[in-house]
MMTF fields as JSON, N, C-alpha, C and O atoms, coordinates in Angstrom:
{
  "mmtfVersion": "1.0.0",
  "mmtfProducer": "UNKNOWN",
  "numBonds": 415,
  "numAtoms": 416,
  "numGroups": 104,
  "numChains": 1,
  "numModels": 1,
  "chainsPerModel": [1],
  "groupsPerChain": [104],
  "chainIdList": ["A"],
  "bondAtomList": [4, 2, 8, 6, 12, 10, 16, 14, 20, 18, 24, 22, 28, 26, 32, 30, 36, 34, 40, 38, 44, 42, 48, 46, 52, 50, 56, 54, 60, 58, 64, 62, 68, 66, 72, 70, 76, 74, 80, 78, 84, 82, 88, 86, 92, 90, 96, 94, 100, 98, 104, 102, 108, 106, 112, 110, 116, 114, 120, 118, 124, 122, 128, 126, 132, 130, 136, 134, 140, 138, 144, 142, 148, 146, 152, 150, 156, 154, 160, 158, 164, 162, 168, 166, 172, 170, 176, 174, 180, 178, 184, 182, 188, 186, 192, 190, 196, 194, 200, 198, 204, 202, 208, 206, 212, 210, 216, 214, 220, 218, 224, 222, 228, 226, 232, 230, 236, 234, 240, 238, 244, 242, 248, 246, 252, 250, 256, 254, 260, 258, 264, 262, 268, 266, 272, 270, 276, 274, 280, 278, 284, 282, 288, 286, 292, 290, 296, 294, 300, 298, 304, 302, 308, 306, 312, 310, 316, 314, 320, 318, 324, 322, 328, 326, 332, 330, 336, 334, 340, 338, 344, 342, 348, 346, 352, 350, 356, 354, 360, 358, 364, 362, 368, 366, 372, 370, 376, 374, 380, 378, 384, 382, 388, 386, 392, 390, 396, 394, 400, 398, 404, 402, 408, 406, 412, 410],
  "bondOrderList": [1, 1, 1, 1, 1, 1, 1, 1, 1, 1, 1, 1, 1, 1, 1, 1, 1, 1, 1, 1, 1, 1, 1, 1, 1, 1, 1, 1, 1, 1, 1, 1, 1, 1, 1, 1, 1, 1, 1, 1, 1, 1, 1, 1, 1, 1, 1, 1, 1, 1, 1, 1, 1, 1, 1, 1, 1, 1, 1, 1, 1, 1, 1, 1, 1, 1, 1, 1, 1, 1, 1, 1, 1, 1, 1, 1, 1, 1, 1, 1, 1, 1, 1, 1, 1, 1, 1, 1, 1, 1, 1, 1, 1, 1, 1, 1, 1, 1, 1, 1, 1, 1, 1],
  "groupList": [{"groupName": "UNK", "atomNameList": ["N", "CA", "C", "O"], "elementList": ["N", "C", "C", "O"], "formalChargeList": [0, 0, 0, 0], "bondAtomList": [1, 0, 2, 1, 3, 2], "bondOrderList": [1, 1, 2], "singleLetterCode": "X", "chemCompType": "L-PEPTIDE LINKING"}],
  "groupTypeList": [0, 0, 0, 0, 0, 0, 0, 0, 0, 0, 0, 0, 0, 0, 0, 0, 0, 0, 0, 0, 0, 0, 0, 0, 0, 0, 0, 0, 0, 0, 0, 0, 0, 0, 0, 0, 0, 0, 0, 0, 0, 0, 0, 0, 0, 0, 0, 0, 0, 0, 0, 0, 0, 0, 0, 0, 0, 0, 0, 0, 0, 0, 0, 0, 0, 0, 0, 0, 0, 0, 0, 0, 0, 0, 0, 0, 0, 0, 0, 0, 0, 0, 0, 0, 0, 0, 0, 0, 0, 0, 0, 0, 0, 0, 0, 0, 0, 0, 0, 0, 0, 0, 0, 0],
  "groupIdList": [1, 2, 3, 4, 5, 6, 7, 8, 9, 10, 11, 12, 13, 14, 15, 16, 17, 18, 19, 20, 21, 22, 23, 24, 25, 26, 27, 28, 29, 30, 31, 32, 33, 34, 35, 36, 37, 38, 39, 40, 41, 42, 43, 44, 45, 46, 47, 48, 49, 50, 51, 52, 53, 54, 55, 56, 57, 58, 59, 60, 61, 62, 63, 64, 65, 66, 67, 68, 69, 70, 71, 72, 73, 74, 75, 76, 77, 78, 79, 80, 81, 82, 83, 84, 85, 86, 87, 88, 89, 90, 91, 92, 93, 94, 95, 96, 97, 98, 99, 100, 101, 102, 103, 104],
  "secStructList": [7, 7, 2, 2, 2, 2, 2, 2, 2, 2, 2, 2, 2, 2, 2, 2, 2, 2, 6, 7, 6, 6, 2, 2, 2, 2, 2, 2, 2, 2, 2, 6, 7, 1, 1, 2, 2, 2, 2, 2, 2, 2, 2, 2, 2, 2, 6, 6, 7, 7, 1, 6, 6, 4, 4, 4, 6, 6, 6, 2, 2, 2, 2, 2, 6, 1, 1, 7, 2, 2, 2, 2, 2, 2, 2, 2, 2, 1, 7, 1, 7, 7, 7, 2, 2, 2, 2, 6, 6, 6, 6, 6, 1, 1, 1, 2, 2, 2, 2, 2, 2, 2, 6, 7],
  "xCoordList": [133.882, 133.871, 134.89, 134.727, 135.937, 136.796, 136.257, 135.095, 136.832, 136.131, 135.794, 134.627, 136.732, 135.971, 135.046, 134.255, 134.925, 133.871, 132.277, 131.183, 132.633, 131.633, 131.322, 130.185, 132.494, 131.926, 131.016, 130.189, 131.482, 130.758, 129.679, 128.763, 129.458, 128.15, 127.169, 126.063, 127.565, 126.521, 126.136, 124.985, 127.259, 126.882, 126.039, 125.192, 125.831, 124.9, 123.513, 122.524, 123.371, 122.072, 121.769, 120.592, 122.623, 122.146, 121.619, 120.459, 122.285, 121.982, 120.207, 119.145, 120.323, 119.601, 117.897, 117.062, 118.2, 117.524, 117.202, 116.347, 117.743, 117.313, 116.827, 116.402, 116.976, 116.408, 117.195, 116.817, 118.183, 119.331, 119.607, 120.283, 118.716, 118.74, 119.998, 119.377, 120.928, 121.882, 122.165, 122.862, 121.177, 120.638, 121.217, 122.162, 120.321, 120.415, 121.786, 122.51, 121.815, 123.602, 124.413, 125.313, 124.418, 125.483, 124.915, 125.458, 123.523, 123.402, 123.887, 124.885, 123.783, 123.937, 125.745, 126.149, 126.544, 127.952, 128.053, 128.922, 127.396, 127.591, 127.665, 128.659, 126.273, 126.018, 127.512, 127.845, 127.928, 129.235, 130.771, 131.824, 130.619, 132.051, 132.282, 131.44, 133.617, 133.98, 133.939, 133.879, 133.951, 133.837, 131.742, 130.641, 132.431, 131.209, 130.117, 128.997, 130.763, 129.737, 128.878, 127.731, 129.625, 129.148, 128.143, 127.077, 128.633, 127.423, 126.159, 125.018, 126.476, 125.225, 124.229, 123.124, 124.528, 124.054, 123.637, 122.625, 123.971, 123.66, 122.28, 121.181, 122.607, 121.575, 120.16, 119.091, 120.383, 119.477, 118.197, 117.022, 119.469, 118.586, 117.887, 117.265, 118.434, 117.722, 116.515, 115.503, 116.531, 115.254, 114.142, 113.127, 114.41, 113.331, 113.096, 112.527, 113.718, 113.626, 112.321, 112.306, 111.534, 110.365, 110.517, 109.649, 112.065, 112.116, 112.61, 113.545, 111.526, 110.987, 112.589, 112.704, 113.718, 114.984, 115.461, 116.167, 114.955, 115.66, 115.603, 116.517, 114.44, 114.259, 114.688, 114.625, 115.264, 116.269, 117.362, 118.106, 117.759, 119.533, 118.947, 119.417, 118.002, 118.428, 117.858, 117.689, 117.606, 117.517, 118.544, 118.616, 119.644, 120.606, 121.719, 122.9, 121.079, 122.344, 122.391, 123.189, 120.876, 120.58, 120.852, 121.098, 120.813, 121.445, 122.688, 123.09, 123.571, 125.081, 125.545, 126.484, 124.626, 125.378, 126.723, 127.487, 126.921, 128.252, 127.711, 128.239, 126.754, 126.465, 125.303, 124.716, 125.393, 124.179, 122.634, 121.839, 122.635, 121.284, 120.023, 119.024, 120.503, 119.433, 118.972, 117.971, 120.108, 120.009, 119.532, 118.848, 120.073, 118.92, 117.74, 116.912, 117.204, 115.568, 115.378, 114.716, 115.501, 115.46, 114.398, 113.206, 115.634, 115.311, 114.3, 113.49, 114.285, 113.116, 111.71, 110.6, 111.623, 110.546, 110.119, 109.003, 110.73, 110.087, 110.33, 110.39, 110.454, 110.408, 109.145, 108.294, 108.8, 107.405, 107.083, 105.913, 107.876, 107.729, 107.229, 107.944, 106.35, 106.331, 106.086, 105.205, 107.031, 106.542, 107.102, 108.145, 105.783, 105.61, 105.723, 105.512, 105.961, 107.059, 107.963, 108.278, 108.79, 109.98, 110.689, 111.439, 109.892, 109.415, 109.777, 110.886, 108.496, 108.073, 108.903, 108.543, 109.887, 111.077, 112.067, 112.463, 112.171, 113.237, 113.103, 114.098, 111.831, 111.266, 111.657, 111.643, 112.074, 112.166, 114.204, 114.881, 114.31, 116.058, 117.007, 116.762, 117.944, 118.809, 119.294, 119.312, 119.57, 120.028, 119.429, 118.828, 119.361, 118.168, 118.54, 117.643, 119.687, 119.679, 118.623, 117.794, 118.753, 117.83, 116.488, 115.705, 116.218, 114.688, 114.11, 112.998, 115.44, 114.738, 114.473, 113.555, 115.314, 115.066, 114.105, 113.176, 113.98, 113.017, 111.535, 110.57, 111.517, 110.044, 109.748, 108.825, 110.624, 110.439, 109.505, 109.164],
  "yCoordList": [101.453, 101.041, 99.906, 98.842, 100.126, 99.243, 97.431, 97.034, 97.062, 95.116, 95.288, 95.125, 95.612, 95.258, 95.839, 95.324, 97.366, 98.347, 97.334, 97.189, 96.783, 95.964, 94.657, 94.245, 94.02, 92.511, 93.032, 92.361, 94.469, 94.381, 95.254, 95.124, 95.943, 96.158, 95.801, 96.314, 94.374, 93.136, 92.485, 92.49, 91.883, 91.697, 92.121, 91.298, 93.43, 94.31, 93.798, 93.584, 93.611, 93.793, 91.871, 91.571, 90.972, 89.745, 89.81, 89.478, 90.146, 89.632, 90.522, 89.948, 91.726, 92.344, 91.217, 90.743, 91.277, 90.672, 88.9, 88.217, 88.376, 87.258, 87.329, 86.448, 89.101, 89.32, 88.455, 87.816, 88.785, 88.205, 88.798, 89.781, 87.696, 88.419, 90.106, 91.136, 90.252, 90.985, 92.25, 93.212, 91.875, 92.772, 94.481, 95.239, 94.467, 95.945, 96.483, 97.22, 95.658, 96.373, 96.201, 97.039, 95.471, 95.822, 97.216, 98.287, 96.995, 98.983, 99.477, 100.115, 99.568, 100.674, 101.016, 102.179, 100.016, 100.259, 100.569, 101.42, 100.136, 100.372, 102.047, 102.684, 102.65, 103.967, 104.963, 106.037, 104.618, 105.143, 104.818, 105.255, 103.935, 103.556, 104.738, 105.556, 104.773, 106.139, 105.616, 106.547, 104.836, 104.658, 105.164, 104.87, 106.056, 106.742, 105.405, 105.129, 104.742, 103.77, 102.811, 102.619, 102.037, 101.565, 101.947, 101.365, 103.074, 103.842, 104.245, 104.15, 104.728, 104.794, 103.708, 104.027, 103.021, 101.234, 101.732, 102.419, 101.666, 101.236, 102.071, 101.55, 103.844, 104.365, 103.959, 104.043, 103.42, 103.311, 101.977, 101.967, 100.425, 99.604, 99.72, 98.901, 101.449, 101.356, 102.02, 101.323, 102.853, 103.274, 102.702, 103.305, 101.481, 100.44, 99.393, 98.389, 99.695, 98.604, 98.601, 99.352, 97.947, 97.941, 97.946, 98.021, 97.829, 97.572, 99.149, 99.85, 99.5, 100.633, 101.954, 103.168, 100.415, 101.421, 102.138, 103.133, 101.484, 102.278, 103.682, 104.481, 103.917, 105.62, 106.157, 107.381, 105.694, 106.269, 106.073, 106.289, 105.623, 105.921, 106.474, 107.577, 106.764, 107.713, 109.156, 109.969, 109.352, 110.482, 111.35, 112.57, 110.225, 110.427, 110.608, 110.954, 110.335, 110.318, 112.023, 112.645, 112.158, 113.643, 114.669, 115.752, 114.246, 115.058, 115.302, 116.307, 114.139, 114.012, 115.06, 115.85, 114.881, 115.157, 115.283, 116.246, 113.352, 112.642, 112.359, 111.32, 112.776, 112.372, 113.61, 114.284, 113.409, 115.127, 114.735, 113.866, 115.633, 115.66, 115.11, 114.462, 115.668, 115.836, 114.065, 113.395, 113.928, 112.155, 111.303, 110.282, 112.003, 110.82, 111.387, 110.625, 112.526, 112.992, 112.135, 111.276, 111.874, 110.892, 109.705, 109.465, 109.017, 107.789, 107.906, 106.991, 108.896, 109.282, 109.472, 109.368, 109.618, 110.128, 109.14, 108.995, 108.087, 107.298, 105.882, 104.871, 105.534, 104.793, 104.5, 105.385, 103.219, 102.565, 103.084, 103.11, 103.473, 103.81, 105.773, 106.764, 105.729, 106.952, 107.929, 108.737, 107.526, 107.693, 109.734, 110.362, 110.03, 111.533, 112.093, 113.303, 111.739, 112.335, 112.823, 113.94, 111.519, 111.519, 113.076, 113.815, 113.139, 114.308, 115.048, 115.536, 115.631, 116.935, 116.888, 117.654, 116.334, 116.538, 117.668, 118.83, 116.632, 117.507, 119.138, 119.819, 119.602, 121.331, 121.957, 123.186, 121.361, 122.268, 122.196, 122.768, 121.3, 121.418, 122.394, 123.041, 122.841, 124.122, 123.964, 125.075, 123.144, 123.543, 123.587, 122.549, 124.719, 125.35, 124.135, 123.76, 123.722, 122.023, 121.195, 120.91, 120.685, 119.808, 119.846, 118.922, 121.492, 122.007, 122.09, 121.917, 122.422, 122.468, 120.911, 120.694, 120.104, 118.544, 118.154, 117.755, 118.124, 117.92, 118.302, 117.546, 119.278, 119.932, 119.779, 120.299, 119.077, 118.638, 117.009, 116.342],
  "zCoordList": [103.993, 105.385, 105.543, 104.945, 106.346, 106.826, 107.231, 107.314, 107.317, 107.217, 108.623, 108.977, 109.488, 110.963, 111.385, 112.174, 110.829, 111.198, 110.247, 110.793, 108.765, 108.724, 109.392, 109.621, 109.695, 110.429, 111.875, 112.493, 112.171, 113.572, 113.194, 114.006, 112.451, 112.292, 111.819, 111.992, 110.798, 110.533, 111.864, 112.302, 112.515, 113.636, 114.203, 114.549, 114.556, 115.617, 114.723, 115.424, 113.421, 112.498, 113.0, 113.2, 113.127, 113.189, 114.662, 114.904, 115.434, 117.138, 117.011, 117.252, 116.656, 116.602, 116.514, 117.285, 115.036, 114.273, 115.194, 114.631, 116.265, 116.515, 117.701, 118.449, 117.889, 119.414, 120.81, 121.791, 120.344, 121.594, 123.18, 123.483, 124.263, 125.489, 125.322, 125.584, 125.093, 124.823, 124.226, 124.545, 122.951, 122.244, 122.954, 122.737, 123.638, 124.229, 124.246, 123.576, 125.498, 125.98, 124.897, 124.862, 124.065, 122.641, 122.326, 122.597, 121.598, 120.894, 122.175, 121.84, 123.444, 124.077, 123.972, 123.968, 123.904, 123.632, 122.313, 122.121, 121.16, 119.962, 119.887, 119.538, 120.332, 120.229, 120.979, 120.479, 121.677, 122.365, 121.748, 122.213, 120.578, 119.81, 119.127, 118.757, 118.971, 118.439, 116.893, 116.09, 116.548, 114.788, 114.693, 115.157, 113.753, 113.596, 112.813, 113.244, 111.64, 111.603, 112.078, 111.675, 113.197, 114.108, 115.115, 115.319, 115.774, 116.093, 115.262, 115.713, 113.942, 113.822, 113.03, 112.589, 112.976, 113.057, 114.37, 114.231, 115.435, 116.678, 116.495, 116.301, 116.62, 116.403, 115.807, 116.413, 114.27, 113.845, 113.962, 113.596, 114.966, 115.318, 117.026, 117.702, 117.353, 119.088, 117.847, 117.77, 117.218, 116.697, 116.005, 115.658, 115.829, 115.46, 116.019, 115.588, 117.418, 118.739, 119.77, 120.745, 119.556, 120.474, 122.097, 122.967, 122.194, 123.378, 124.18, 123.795, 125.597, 125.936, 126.546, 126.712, 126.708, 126.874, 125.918, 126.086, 124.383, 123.11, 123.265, 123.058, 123.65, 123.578, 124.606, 124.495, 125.95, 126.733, 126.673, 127.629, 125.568, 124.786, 124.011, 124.29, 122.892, 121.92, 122.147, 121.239, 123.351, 124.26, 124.543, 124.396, 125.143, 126.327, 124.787, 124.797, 123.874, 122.82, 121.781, 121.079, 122.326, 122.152, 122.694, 122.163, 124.433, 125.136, 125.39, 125.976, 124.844, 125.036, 123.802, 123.896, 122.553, 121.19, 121.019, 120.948, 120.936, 120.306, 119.253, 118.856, 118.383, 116.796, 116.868, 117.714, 115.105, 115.1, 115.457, 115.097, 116.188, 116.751, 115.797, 116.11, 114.419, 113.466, 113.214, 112.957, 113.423, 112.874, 114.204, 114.269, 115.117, 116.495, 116.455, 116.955, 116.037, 115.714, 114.829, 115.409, 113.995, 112.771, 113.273, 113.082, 114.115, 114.803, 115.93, 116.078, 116.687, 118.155, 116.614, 117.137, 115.591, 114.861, 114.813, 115.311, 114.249, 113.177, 114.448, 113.748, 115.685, 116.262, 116.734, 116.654, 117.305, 117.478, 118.591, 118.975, 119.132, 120.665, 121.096, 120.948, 121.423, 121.854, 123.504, 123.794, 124.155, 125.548, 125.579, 125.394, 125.897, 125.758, 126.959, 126.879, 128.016, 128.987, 129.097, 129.508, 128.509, 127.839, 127.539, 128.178, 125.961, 124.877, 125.316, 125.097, 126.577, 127.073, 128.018, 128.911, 128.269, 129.751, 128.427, 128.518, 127.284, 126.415, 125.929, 125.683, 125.843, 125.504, 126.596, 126.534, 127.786, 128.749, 129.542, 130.396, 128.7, 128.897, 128.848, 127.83, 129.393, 129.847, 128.115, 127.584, 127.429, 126.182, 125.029, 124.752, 123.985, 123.259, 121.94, 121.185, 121.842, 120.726, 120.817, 119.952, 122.372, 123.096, 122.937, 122.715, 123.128, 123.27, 121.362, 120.864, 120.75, 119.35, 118.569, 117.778, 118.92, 118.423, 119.002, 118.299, 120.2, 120.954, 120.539, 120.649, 120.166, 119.806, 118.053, 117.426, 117.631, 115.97, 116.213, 115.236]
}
């Protein structure tokens, strides 16, 4: 991993980690950087984020699939958060990706 792709993805792990009003809107740009590492840092701290927007980026990051699906299921699994609306909006989506991550 290139130095800047690491200084900024320690970064994302410190702000993270001190719970920085900010917090958010960084993962939410993180998840959209085209350096695949960075993003998925981003990915993996909206998925252990208590906070109730995480799971509407790693939704919207499912439905976009700009990274493999398999790996934002990953994170929607094993996150604290489970709002089952959410979920059940995804089984019924025009795309059968959507509907199969979705229903894992």
């Amino acid at each position: 991993m290139p130095r800047e792709i690491w200084r900024r993805t320690a970064s994302l792990k410190v702000v993270c980690h001190l719970e920085h009003p900010q917090t958010f809107d960084l993962l939410a740009h993180a998840v959209q950087d085209p350096a695949a590492g960075v993003a998925s840092v981003g990915l993996t701290l909206l998925g252990t984020s208590s906070d109730p927007r995480a799971t509407g980026l790693l939704i919207d990051a499912l439905i976009e699939q700009r990274h493999p699906p398999s790996r934002i299921a990953v994170h929607l699994e094993h996150s604290p958060l489970r709002p089952v609306d959410a979920y059940r909006a995804l089984l019924t989506h025009a795309d059968a990706v959507v509907r199969f991550w979705g229903a894992t």
